[in-house]
C-alpha positions in Angstrom: 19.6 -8.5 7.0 19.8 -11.6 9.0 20.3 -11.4 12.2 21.6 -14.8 13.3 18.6 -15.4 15.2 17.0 -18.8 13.7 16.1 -21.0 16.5 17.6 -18.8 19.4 15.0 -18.7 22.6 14.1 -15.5 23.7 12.5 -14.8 27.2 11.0 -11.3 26.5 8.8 -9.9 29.7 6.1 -7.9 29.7 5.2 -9.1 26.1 1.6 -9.2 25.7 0.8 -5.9 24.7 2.4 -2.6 24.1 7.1 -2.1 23.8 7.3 -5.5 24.8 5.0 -7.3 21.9 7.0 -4.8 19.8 10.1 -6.5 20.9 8.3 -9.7 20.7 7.1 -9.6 17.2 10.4 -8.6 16.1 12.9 -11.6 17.2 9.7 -13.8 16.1 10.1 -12.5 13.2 13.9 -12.9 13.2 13.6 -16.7 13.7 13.9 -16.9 17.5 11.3 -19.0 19.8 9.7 -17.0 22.3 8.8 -17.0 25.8 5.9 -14.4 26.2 4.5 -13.2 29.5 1.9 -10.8 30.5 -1.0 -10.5 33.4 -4.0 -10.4 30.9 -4.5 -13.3 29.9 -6.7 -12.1 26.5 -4.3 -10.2 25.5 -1.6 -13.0 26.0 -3.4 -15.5 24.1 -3.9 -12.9 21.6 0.0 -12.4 20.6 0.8 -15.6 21.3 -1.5 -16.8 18.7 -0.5 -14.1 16.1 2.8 -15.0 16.6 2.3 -18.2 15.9 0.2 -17.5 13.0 3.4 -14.9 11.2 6.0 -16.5 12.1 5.6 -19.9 13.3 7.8 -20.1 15.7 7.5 -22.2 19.2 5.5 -19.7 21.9 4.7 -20.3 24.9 3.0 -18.4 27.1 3.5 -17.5 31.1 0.4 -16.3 32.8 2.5 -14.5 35.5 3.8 -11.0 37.1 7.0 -11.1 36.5 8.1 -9.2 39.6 7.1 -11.7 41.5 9.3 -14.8 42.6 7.0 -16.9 42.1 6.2 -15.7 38.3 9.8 -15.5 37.4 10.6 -19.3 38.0 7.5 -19.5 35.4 9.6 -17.9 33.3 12.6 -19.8 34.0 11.1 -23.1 33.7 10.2 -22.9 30.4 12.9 -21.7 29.3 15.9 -22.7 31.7 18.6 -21.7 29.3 17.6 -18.9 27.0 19.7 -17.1 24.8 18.1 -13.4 25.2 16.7 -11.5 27.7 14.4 -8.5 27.1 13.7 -7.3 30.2 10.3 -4.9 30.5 7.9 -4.1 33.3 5.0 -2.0 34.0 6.3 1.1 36.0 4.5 3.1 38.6 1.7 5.0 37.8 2.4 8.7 37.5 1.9 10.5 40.7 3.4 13.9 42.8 6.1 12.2 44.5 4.9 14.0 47.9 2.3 11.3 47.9 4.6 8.2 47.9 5.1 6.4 50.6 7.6 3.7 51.7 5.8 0.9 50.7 5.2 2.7 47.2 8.5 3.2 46.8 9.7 -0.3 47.6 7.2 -1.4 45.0 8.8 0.7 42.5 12.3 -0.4 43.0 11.4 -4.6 42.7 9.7 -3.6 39.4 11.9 -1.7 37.6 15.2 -2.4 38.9 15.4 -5.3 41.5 13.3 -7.5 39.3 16.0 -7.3 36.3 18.5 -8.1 38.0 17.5 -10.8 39.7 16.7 -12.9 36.3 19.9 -11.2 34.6 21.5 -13.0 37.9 19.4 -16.6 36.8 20.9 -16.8 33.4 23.7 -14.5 33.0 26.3 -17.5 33.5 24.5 -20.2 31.4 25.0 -17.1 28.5 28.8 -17.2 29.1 29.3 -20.8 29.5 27.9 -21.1 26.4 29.2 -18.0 24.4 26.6 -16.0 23.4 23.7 -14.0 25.4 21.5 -10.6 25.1 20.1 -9.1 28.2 18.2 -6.0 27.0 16.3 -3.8 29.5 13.8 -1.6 28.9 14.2 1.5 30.7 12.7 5.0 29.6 13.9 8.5 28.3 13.2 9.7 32.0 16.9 8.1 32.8 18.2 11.2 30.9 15.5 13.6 31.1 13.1 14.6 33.8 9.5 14.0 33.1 7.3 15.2 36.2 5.1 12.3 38.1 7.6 9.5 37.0 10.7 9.9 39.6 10.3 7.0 41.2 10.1 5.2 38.2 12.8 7.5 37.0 15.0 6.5 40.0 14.6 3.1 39.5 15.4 2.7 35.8 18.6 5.1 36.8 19.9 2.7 39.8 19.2 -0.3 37.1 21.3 1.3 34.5 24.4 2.2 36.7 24.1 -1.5 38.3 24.2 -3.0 34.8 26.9 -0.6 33.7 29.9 -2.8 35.4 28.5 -5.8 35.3 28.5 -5.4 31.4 31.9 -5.3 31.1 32.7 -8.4 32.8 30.8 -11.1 30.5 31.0 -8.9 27.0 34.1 -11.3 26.2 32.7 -14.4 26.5 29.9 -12.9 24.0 27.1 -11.8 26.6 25.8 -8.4 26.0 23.8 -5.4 28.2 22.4 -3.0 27.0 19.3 -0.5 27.5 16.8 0.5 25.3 15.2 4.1 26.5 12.0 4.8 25.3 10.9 8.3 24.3 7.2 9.3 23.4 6.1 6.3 22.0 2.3 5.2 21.0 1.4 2.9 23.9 -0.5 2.7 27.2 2.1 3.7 29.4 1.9 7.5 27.4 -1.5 7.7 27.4 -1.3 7.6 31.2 1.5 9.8 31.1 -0.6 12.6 29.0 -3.7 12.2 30.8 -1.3 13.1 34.3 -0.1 16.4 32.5 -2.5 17.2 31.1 -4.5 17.3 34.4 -1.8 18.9 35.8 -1.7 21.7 32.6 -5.9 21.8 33.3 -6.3 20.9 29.0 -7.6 18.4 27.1 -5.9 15.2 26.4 -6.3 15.6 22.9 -4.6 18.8 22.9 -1.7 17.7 25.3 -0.9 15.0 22.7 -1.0 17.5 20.4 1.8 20.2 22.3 3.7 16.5 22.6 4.0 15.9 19.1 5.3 19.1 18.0 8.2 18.8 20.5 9.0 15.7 19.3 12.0 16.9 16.0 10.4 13.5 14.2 6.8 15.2 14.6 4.7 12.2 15.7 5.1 9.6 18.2 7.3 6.1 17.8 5.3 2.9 17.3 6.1 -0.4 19.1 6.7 -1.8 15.8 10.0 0.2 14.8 11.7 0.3 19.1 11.2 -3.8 18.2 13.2 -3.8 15.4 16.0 -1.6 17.1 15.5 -4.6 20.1 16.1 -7.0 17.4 18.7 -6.1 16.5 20.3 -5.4 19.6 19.8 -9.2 20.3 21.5 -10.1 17.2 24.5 -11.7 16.4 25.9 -8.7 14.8 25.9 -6.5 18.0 28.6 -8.4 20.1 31.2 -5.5 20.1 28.0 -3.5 21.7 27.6 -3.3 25.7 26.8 -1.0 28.2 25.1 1.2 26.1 21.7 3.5 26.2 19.9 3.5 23.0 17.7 6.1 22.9 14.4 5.6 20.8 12.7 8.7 20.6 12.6 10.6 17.6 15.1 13.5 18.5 13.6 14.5 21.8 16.5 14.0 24.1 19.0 17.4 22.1 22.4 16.2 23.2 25.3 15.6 20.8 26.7 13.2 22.7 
């Protein structure tokens, strides 16, 4: 399918490695130029170039945490009037919530819901003025369901979600879309920290944590980066404009609800 995509700039954060090169690798691969971003720079050179190398399409690269003010007018500078959004951060690391403090919780709010909105608020009206936009955030499963050591990361992604929720509705007609993309168990660095927590917590191996994981999981294995980019894709496309406000959920069954 074509997804309308051809020469449309993307500003996808978080993109050097892991859901966001998922996301990355897929509008690339849907025509768009890309914006990528990331804190290593080895593995930012490293996607950009592969990118480049598939898909040749323009990339450039922003050296920068994007939580930062200073790294998001990177962002915005090279690419002052982008068509889509993917919004993705690094949450905080899994810990008993007992042990947060103030500060630690601050920190956790800026990342995963204060730093969204802020560059949904930079280009959210360029979008409308000239009719068509995609702001996808990356949230996580943990919005629905509970998963022990992530609440404040949890909390954040839930206060980003209900934020977005109205604010949705008001540009959907002039062809700007939000929506949220919740991650299950998928096969990145973020679980692996996840699984090494619990299984800690469970006193077992890692190995065999993963393993318990896997069979709770209805699909039986883990998602890849590769297929939540294609569902990201799409979402950007120009085929999803009657689509807003919505939480995609992209994990293999897990979440049992029937609505």
């Amino acid at each position: 399918m074509d997804l309308g995509l051809k020469g449309k700039k993307a500003i996808v954060c978080a993109s050097s490695r892991g859901l966001g090169r998922g996301c990355a690798m897929a509008l690339a691969d849907a025509g768009c130029d890309l914006v990528l971003n990331g804190r290593d720079p080895e593995a930012l050179a490293r996607t950009a170039t592969e990118i480049r190398a598939l898909f040749g399409v323009d990339v450039i690269e922003i050296l920068a945490d994007v939580s930062t003010p200073e790294g998001q007018k990177k962002l915005l500078a090279a690419c002052p009037q982008p068509d889509i959004l993917v919004n993705n951060n690094g949450g905080p690391p899994p810990r008993d919530f007992r042990k947060l403090d103030r500060q630690a919780m601050l920190e956790g709010v800026t990342q995963n819901m204060i730093t969204p909105i802020e560059l949904i608020q930079a280009v959210i009206d360029g979008m409308a003025e000239r009719g068509f936009g995609r702001i996808v955030n990356i949230t996580s499963l943990s919005v629905y369901m509970s998963i022990p050591g992530l609440d404040l990361s949890s909390g954040a992604r839930a206060g980003l979600t209900s934020f977005l929720a109205g604010v949705a509705r008001t540009v959907v007609n002039r062809n700007v879309t939000i929506n949220n993309m919740l991650p299950g168990k998928l096969d990145t660095d973020r679980i692996r920290n996840t699984t090494r927590f619990a299984a800690e917590k469970a006193g077992i191996s890692e190995a065999e944590y993963a393993k318990r994981q896997a069979t709770e999981i209805p699909a039986g294995r883990l998602g890849t980066a590769e297929e939540f980019g294609k569902a990201c894709a799409f979402l950007c496309s120009a085929h999803s404009g009657y689509i807003t406000g919505q939480n995609l959920r992209i994990d293999g069954g897990l979440y049992s609800s029937a609505f």
